[in-house]
TORKOL-4160 file (C-alpha; in steps of 0.2 Angstrom, whole numbers, padded with zeros to 4 digits, m for minus):
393
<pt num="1" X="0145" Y="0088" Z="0097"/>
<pt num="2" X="0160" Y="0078" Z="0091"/>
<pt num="3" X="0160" Y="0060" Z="0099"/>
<pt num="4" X="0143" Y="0062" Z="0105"/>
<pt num="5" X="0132" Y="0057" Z="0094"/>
<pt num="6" X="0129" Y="0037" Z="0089"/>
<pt num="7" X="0121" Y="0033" Z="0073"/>
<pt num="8" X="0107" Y="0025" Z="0074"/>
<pt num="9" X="0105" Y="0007" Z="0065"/>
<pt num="10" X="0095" Y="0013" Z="0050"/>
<pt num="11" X="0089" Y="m0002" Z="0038"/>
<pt num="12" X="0070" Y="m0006" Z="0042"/>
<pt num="13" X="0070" Y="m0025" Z="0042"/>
<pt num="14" X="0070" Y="m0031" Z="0059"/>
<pt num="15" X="0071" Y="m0048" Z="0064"/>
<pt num="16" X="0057" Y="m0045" Z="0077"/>
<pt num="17" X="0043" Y="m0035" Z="0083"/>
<pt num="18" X="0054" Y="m0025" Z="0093"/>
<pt num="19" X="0066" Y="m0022" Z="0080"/>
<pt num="20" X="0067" Y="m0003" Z="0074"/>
<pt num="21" X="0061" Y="0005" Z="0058"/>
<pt num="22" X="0074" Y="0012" Z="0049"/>
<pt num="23" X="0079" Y="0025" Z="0034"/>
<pt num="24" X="0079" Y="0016" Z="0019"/>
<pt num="25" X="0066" Y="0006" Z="0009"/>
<pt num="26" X="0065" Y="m0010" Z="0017"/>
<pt num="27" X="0051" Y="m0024" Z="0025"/>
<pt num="28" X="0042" Y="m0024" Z="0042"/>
<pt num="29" X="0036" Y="m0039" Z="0049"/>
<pt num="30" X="0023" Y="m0036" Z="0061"/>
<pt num="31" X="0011" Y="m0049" Z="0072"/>
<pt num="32" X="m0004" Y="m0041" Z="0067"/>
<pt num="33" X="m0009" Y="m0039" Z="0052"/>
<pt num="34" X="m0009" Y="m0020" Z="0044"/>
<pt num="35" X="m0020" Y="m0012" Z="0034"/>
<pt num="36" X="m0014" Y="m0006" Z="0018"/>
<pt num="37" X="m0026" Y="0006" Z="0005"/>
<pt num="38" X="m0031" Y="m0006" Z="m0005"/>
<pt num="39" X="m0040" Y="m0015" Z="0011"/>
<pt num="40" X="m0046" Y="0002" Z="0017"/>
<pt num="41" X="m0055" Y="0004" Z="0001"/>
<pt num="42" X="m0064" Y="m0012" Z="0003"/>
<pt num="43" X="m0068" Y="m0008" Z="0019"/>
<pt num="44" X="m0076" Y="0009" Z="0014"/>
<pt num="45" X="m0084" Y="m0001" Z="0002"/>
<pt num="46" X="m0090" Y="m0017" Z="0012"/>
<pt num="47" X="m0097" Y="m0002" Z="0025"/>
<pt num="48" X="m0107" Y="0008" Z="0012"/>
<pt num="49" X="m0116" Y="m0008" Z="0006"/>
<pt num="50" X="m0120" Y="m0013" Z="0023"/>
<pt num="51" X="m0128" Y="0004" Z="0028"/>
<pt num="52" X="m0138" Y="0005" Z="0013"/>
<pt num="53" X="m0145" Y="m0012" Z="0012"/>
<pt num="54" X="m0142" Y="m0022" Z="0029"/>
<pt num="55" X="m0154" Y="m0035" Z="0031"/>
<pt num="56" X="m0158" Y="m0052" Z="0042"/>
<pt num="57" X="m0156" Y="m0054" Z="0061"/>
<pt num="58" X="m0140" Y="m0044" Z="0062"/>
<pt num="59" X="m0148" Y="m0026" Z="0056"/>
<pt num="60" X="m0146" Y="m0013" Z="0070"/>
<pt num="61" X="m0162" Y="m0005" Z="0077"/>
<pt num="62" X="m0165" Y="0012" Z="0076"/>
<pt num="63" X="m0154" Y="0020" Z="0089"/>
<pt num="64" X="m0168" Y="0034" Z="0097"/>
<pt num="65" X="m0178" Y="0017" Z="0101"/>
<pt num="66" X="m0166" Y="0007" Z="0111"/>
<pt num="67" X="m0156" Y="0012" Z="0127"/>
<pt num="68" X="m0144" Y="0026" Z="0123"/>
<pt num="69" X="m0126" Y="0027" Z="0131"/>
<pt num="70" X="m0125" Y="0035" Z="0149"/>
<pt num="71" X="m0117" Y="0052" Z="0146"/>
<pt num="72" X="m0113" Y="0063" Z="0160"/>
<pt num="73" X="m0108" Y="0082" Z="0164"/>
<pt num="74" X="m0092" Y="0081" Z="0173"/>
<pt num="75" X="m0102" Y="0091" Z="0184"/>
<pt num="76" X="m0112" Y="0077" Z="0192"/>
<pt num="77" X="m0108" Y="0066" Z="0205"/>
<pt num="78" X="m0094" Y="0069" Z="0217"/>
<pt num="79" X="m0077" Y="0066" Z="0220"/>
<pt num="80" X="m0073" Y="0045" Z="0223"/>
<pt num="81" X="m0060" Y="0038" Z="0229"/>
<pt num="82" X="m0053" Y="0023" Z="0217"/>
<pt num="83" X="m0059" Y="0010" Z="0224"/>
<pt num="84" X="m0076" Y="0016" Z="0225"/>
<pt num="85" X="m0075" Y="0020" Z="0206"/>
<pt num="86" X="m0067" Y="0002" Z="0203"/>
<pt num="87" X="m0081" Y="m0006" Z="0214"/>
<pt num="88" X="m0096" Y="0005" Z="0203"/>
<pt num="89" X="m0086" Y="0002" Z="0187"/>
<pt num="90" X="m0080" Y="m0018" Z="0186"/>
<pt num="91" X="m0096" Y="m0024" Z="0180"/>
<pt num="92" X="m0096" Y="m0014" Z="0164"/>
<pt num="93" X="m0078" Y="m0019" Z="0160"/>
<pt num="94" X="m0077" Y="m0032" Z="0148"/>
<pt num="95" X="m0062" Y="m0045" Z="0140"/>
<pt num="96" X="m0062" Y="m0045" Z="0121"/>
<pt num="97" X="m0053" Y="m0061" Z="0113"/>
<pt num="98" X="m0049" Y="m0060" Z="0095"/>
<pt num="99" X="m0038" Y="m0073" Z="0086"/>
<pt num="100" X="m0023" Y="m0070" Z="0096"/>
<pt num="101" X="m0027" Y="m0055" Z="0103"/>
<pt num="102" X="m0034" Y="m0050" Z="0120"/>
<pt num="103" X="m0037" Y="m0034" Z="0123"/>
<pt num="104" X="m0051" Y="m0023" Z="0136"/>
<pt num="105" X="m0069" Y="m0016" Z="0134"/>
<pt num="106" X="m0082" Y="m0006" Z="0142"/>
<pt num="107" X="m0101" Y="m0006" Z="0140"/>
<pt num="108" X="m0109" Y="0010" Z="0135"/>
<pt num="109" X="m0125" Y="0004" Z="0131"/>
<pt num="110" X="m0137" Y="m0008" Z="0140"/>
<pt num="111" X="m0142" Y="m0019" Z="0124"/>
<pt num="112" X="m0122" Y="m0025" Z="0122"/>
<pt num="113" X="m0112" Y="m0010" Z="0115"/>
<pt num="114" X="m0092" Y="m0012" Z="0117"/>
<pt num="115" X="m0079" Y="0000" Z="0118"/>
<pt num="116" X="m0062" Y="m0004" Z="0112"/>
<pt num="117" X="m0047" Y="m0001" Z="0100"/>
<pt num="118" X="m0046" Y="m0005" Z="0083"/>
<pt num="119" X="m0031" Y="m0015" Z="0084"/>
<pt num="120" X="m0037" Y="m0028" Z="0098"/>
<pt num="121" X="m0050" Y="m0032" Z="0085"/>
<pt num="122" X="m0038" Y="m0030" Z="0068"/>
<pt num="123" X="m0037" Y="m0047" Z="0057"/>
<pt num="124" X="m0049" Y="m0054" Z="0067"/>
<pt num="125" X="m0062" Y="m0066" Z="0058"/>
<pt num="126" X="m0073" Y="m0071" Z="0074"/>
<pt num="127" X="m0073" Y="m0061" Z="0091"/>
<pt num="128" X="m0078" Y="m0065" Z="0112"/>
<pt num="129" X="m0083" Y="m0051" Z="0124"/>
<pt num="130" X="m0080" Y="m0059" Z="0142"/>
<pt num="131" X="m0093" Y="m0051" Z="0153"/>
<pt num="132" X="m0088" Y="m0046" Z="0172"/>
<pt num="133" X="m0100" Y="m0063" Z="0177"/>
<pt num="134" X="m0089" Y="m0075" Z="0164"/>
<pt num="135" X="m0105" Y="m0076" Z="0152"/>
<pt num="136" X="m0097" Y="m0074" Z="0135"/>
<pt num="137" X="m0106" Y="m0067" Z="0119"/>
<pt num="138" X="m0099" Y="m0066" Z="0103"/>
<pt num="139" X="m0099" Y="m0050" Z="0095"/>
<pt num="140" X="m0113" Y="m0051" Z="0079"/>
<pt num="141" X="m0109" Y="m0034" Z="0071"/>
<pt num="142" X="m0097" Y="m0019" Z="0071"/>
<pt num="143" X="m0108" Y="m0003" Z="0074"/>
<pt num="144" X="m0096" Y="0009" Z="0070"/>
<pt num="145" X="m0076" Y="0011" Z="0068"/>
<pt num="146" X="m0063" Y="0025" Z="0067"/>
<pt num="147" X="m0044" Y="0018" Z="0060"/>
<pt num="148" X="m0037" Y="0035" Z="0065"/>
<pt num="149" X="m0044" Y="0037" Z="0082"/>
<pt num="150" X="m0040" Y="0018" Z="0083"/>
<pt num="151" X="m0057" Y="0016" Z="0090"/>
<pt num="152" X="m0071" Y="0004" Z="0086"/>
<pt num="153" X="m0088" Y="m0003" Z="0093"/>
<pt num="154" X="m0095" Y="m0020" Z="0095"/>
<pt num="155" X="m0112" Y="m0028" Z="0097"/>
<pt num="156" X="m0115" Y="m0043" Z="0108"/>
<pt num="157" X="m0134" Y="m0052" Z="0108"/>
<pt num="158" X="m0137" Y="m0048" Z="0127"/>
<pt num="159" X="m0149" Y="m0035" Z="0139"/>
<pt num="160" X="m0151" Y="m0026" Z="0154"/>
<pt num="161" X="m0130" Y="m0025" Z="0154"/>
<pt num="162" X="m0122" Y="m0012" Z="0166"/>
<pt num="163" X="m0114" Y="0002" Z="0158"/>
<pt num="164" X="m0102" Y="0016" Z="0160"/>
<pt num="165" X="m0106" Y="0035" Z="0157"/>
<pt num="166" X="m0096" Y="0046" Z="0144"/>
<pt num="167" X="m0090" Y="0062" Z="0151"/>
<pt num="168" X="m0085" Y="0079" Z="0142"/>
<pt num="169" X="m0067" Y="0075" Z="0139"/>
<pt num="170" X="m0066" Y="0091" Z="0130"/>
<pt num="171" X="m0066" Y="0097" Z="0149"/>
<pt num="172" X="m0052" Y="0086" Z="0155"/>
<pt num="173" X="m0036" Y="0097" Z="0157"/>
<pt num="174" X="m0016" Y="0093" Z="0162"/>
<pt num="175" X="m0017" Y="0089" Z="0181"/>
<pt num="176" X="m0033" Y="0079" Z="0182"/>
<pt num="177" X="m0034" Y="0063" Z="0190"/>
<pt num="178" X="m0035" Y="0051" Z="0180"/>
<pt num="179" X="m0040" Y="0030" Z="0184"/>
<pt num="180" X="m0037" Y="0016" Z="0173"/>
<pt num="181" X="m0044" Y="m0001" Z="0173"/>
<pt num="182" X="m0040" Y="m0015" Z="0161"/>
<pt num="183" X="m0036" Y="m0032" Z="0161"/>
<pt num="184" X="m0018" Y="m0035" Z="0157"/>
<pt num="185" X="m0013" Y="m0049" Z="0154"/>
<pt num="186" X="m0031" Y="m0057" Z="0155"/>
<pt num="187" X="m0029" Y="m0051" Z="0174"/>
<pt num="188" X="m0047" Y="m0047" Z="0178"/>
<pt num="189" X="m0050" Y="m0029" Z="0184"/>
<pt num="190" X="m0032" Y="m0022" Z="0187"/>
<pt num="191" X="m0033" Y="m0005" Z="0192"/>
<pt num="192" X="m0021" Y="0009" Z="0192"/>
<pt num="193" X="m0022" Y="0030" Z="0196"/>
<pt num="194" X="m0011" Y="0045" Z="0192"/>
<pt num="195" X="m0014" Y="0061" Z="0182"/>
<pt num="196" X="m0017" Y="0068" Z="0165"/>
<pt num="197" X="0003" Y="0071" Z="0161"/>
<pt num="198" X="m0005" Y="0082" Z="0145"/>
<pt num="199" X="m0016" Y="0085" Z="0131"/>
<pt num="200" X="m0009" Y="0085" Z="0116"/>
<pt num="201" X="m0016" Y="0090" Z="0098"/>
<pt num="202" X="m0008" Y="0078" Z="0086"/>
<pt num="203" X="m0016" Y="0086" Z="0071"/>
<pt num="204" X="m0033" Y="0094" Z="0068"/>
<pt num="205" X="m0047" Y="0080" Z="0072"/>
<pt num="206" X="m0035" Y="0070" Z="0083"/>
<pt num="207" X="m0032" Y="0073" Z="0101"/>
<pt num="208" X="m0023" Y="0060" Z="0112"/>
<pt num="209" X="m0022" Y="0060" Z="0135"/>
<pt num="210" X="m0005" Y="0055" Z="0138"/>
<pt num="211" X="m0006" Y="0049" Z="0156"/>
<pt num="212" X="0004" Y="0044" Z="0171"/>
<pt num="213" X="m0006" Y="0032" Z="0176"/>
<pt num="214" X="0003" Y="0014" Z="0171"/>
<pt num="215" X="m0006" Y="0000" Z="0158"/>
<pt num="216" X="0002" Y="m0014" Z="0156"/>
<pt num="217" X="m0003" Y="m0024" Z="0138"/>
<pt num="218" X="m0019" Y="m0032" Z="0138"/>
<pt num="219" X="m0026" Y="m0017" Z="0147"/>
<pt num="220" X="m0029" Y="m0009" Z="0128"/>
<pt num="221" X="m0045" Y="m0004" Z="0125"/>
<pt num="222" X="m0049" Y="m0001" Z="0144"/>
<pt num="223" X="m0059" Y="0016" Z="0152"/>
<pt num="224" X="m0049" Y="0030" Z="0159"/>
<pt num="225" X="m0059" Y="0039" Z="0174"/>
<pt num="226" X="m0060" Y="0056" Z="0182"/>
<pt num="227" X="m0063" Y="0058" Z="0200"/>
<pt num="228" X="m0082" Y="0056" Z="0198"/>
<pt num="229" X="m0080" Y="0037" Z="0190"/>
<pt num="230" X="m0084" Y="0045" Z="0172"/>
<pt num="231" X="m0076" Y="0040" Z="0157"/>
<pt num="232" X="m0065" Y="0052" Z="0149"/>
<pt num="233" X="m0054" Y="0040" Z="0139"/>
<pt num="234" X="m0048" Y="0024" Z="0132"/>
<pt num="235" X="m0032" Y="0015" Z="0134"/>
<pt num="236" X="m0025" Y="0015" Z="0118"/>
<pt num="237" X="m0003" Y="0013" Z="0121"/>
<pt num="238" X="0009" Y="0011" Z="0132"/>
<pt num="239" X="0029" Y="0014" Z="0130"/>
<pt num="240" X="0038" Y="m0003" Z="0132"/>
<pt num="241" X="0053" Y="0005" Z="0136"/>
<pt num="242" X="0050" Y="0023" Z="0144"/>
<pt num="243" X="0043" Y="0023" Z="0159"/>
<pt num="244" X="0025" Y="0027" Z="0164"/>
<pt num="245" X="0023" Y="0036" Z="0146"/>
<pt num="246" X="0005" Y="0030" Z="0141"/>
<pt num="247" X="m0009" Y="0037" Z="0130"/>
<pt num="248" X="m0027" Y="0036" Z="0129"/>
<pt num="249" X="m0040" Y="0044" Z="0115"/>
<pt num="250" X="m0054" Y="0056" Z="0123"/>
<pt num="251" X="m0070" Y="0049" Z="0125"/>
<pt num="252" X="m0078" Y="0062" Z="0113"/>
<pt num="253" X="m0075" Y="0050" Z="0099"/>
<pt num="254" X="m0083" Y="0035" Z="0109"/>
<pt num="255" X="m0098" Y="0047" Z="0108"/>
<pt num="256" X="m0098" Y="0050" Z="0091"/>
<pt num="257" X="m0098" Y="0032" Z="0087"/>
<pt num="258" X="m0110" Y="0027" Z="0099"/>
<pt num="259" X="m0120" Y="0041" Z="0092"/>
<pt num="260" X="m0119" Y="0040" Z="0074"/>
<pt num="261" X="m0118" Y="0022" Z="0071"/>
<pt num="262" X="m0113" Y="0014" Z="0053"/>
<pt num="263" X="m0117" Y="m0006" Z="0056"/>
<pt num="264" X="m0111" Y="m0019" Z="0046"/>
<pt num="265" X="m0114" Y="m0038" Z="0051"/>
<pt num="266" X="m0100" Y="m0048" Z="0060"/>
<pt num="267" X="m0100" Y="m0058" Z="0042"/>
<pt num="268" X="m0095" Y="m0043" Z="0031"/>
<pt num="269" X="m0080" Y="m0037" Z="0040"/>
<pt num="270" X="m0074" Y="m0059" Z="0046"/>
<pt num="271" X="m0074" Y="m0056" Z="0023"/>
<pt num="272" X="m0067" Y="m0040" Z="0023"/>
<pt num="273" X="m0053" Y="m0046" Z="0037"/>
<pt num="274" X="m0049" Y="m0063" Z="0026"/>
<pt num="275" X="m0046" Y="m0050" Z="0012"/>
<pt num="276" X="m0036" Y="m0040" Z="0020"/>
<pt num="277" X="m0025" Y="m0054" Z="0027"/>
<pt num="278" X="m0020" Y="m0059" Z="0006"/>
<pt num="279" X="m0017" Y="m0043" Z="0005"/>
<pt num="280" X="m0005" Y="m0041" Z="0020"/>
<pt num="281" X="0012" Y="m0048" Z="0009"/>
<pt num="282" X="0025" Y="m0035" Z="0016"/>
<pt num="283" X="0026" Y="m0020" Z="0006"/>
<pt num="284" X="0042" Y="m0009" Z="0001"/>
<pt num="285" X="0040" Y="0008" Z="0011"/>
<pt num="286" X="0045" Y="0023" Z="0000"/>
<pt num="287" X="0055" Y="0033" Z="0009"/>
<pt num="288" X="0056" Y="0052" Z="0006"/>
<pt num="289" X="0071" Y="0057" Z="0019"/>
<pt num="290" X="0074" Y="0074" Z="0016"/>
<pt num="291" X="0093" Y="0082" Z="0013"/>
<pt num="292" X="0096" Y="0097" Z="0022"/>
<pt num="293" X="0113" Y="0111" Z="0023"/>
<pt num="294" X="0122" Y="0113" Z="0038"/>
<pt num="295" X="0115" Y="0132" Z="0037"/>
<pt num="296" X="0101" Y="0125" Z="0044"/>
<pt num="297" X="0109" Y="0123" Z="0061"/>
<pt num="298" X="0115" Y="0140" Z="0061"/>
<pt num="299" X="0108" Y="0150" Z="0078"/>
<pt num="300" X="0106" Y="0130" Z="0086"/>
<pt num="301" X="0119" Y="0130" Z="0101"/>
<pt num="302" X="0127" Y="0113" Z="0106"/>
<pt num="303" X="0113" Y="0111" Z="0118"/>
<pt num="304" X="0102" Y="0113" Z="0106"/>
<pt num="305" X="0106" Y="0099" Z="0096"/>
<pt num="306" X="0109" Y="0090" Z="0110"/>
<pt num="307" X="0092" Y="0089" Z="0116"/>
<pt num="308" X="0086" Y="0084" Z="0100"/>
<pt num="309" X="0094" Y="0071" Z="0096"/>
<pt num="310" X="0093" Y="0066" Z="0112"/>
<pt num="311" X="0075" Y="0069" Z="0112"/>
<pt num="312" X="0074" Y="0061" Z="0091"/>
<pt num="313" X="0080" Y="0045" Z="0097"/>
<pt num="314" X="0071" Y="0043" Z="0112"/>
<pt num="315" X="0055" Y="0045" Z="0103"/>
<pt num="316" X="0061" Y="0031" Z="0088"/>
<pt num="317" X="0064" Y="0018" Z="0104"/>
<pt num="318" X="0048" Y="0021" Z="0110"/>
<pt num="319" X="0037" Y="0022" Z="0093"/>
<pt num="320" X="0048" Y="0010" Z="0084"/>
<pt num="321" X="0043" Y="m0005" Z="0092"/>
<pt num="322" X="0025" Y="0000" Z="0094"/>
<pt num="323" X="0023" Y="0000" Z="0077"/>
<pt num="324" X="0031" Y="m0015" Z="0073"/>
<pt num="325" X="0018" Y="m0023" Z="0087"/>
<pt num="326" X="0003" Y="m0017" Z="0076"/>
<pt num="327" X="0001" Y="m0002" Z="0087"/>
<pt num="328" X="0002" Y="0011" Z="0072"/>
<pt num="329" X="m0008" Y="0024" Z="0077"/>
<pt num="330" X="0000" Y="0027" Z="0093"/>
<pt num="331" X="0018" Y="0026" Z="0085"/>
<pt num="332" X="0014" Y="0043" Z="0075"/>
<pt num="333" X="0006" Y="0050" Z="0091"/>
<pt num="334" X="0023" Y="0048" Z="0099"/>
<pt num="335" X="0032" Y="0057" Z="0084"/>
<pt num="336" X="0020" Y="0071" Z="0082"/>
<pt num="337" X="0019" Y="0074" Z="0102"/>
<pt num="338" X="0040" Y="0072" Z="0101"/>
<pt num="339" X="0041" Y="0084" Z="0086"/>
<pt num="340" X="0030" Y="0094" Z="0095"/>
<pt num="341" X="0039" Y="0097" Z="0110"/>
<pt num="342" X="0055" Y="0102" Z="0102"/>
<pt num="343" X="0044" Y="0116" Z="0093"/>
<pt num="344" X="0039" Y="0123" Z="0110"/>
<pt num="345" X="0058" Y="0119" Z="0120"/>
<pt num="346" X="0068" Y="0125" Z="0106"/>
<pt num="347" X="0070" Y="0145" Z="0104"/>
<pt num="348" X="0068" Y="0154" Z="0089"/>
<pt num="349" X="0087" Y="0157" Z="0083"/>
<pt num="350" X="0088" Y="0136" Z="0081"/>
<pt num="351" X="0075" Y="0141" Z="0066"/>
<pt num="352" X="0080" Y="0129" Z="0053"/>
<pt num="353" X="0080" Y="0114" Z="0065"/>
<pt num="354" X="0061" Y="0120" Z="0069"/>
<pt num="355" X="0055" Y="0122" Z="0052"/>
<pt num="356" X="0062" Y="0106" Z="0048"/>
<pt num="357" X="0050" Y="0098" Z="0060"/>
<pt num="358" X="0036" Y="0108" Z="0056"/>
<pt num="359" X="0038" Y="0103" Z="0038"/>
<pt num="360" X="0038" Y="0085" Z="0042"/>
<pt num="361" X="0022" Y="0088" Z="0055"/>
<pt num="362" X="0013" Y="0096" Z="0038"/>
<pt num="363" X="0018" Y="0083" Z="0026"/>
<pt num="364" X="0012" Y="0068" Z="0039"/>
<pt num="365" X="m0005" Y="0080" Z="0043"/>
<pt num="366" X="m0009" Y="0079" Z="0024"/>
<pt num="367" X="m0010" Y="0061" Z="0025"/>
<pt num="368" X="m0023" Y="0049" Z="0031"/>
<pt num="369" X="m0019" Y="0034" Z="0034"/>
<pt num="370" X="m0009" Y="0033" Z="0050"/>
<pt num="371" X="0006" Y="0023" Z="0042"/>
<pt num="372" X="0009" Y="0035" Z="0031"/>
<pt num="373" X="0010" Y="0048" Z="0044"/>
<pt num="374" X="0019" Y="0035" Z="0056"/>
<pt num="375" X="0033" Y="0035" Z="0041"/>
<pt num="376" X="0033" Y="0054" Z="0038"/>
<pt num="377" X="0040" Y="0059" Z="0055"/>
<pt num="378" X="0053" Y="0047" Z="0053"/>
<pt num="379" X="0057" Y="0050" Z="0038"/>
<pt num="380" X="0057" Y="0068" Z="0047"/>
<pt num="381" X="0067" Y="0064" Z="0063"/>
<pt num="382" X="0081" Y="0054" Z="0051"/>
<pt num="383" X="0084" Y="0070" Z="0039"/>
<pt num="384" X="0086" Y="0079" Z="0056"/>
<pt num="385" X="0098" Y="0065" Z="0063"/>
<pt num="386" X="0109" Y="0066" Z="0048"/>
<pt num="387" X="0111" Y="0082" Z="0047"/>
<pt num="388" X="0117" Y="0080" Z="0065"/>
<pt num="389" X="0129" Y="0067" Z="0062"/>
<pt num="390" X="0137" Y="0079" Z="0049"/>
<pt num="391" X="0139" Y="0093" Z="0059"/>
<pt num="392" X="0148" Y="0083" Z="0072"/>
<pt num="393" X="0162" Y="0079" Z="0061"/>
C-alpha cells in the first residue's frame, strides 16, 4: 500500500459547487438553498395548520371525488417499443420552472397533479408547469411532499389533462428495461433506455433504482418506464463525473403521495420558502470522524484495502459535488449504496474494515434529515481513509 495511496483534500470550504466536502468543520456554499431543522419544523408546522383549517379557493377537494391517478398492474398492457412508449407518454410530461430552477414533471391525475423532486422546487416562492402544448399554469398548492424520498407533488388549475399510470415498482427487479424521458436542459421530451443496474435499500423506508439509462440535468424529476410505458420511477440524480451512474426513487412513493394528500396553498409554503432562505446563513458542520487502531485491518489483504479506498473515493467524487449542487438526498444514496457494496465484496477476515462501515450505515439510519446522514457516511468513509493512510507508512 506504501506510495499508493493520495490524501485526499480534506477541508469542507470549497470555492464552488463542485468543490468536495471535507473532514473538518467548515462552510458549504451551495446554489440552492438547504433546509436546516429549524426550517423543517416550520414546515411541519405551516403543514399541520393547513390540513386542519385550509380555507378559500385553494382547498383541495376530496380525493374519492375527483379523478384518481392511473395506476397499473405491471401485468397489463404489452411489451413497446421506446418510441411507442415516448409517442403515448410526451403529453403527460411536463417542465417545471422555479426561480432558477428547471427541472421535469409528469401528470398523474387529470385535474393538474405533478410529479417531481423536491429540490427542483426547493426555495422556490412562485412555480410554472409548462404543459406538452406550451399552455403554462402556475402551481396554486403543494398536495403532499416527502424531503427524504426527495419527492413532492404540485397542483396546477387545469382539466381533462393527460396522465401517466403508476406501476408496482415493488415488482421492478435488476435487469429490467428501463426508459427515461425528461427535458434536459429545457430540451423538450429527450428520451433515453437501458436497464435497472440495481435496487438498492438504503435504509429501512427508502429504496433507490440506480439505472443505466443516461439523464442529463434538467431531466430531474422526469418518469422512468418499463416496457409496458408504466411508470416505475422518477429521475432523481445523476453522477457528473462517473459515467451512466444515475438514480431514480420507486413510483410506490408517488402513490403514496398521490394517495394520501396533506395540502397546503401555494401562499403558505412561497412564506415557509422566504423563511427558510433567512434561515440558510452557512452553518458550521460538526464533524464526528471516528479514530480507529491499525488492528482493525488485521485479516484485510493489500487488495482489500485497495479496493476500498479506491471504491471510498470514488464514491466522495461522485456525492461530493451532488451535495454541494443541492442534490442532498441523492449524495447519502451514493454513500450508503457505496458502503453497501464494500459489505457484500469484502470477505469476512477484513472484519474490522466492515464493521466500521456498518457502524457509520447505523449511526446515518438513526438520523432523519438527509444532511445528517449525507455527513455521517463521510465522516464514515474519512475515519476509514485515515486509518488507510497510516497503515501505508
Amino acid at each position: 500500500m506504501r506510495g499508493r495511496l493520495k490524501r485526499l483534500e480534506s477541508a469542507p470550504k470549497p470555492a464552488a459547487p463542485g468543490a468536495k466536502p471535507g473532514r473538518a468543520a467548515g462552510v458549504l456554499h451551495c446554489p440552492i438553498v438547504r433546509i436546516g431543522r429549524g426550517s423543517l419544523v416550520m414546515m411541519g408546522a405551516l403543514w399541520a395548520v393547513a390540513c386542519a383549517a385550509h380555507r378559500g379557493p385553494a382547498v383541495a377537494a376530496d380525493p374519492s371525488s375527483v379523478a384518481q391517478p392511473a395506476v397499473s398492474s405491471p401485468q397489463t398492457g404489452g411489451v413497446q417499443s421506446p418510441a411507442e412508449i415516448a409517442a403515448r407518454a410526451t403529453p403527460a410530461i411536463v417542465t417545471v420552472r422555479a426561480g432558477d430552477s428547471l427541472g421535469t414533471g409528469f401528470l398523474v391525475r387529470k385535474d393538474g397533479w405533478v410529479a417531481t423532486n423536491f429540490h427542483v422546487v426547493r426555495g422556490a416562492t412562485e412555480i410554472t408547469v409548462v404543459l406538452g402544448d406550451h399552455r403554462e399554469f402556475p402551481v396554486v398548492e403543494i398536495m403532499n411532499a416527502n424531503r427524504l424520498h426527495d419527492l413532492v407533488i404540485l397542483r396546477i388549475d387545469a382539466r381533462d389533462l393527460p396522465v401517466l399510470s403508476l406501476s408496482d415498482s415493488d415488482r421492478v427487479r435488476p435487469g429490467d428495461s428501463v426508459l427515461a424521458i425528461g427535458h434536459p436542459l429545457g430540451l423538450e421530451d429527450t428520451v433515453s433506455n437501458g436497464l435497472i443496474s440495481a435496487v438498492r435499500e438504503v435504509h429501512a423506508g427508502l429504496r433507490v433504482l440506480q439505472i443505466s439509462a443516461p439523464i442529463a440535468p434538467g431531466s430531474s424529476g422526469g418518469p422512468l418506464f418499463n416496457d409496458r410505458g408504466q411508470v416505475i420511477g422518477v429521475a432523481t440524480a445523476v453522477s457528473t463525473r462517473g459515467q451512466n451512474l444515475n438514480f431514480g426513487l420507486p413510483s410506490n412513493y408517488v402513490s403514496e403521495l398521490v394517495n394520501k394528500p396533506h395540502p397546503i396553498s401555494m401562499a403558505l409554503f412561497s412564506a415557509a420558502m422566504v423563511a427558510m432562505q433567512r434561515e440558510a446563513a452557512p452553518a458550521q458542520i460538526a464533524r464526528q470522524v471516528p479514530h480507529h487502531p491499525l488492528s482493525a485491518l488485521l485479516g484485510c489483504t493489500d487488495t482489500n484495502k485497495e479496493l476500498v479506498w479506491k471504491t471510498v473515493q470514488d464514491a466522495i467524487e461522485v456525492g461530493a459535488p451532488l451535495y454541494n449542487e443541492g442534490k442532498i438526498a441523492a449524495c447519502y444514496h451514493i454513500y450508503e449504496g457505496a458502503a453497501a457494496d464494500l459489505e457484500q465484496r469484502l470477505p469476512k477476515a477484513c472484519g474490522g474494515l466492515k464493521r466500521a462501515l456498518q457502524e457509520g450505515q447505523r449511526r446515518a439510519a438513526r438520523l432523519a434529515d438527509p444532511s445528517g446522514q449525507a455527513w455521517a457516511m463521510r465522516d464514515t468513509f474519512d475515519g476509514v481513509l485515515e486509518l488507510l493512510e497510516r497503515s501505508s507508512h
